[in-house]
C-alpha positions, 0 to 999 in steps of 0.5 A: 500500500502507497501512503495517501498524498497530502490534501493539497499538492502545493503544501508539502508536510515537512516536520521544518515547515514551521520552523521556516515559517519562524524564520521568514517572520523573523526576517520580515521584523528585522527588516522593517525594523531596520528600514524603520531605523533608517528612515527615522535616522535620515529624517531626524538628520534632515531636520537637524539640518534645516533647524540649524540653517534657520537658527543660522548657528555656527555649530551643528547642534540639531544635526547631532543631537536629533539623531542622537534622540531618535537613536536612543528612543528607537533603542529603548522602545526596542527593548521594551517590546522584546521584553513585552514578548518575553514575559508573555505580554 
């Protein structure tokens, strides 16, 4: 006797599937966490920028400090999230 072939033919029963599955979502996070950090870096840097330009100031404190700011905000809302999903939250 043959073993019967899953319902659907473009769903192959592999005991790793979920486990892609896991991986694949995982890749989809990071990057658009890490698109997520890119564009909020580039727009603080731009209004840095411009925000010196229209104060007219010698130095670049807003182009240094923004990003600074969103840097370390992303990096604790990180952290609180991965500790949300740790606990179960």
């Amino acid at each position: 006797m043959q073993p019967s072939p899953p319902a659907d033919p473009g769903e192959k029963e592999e005991p790793g599937n979920d486990r892609k599955i896991s991986n694949r979502r995982e890749l989809l996070r990071y990057a658009g966490l890490s698109s997520e950090v890119m564009a909020s870096v580039g727009i603080s840097v731009f209004l840095g920028i411009k925000a010196d330009k229209w104060l007219k100031l010698s130095f670049p404190v807003f182009s240094l400090s923004l990003p600074l700011l969103v840097i370390i905000s992303l990096i604790v809302r990180l952290v609180k999230e991965s500790s949300r999903k740790k606990d179960g939250k």
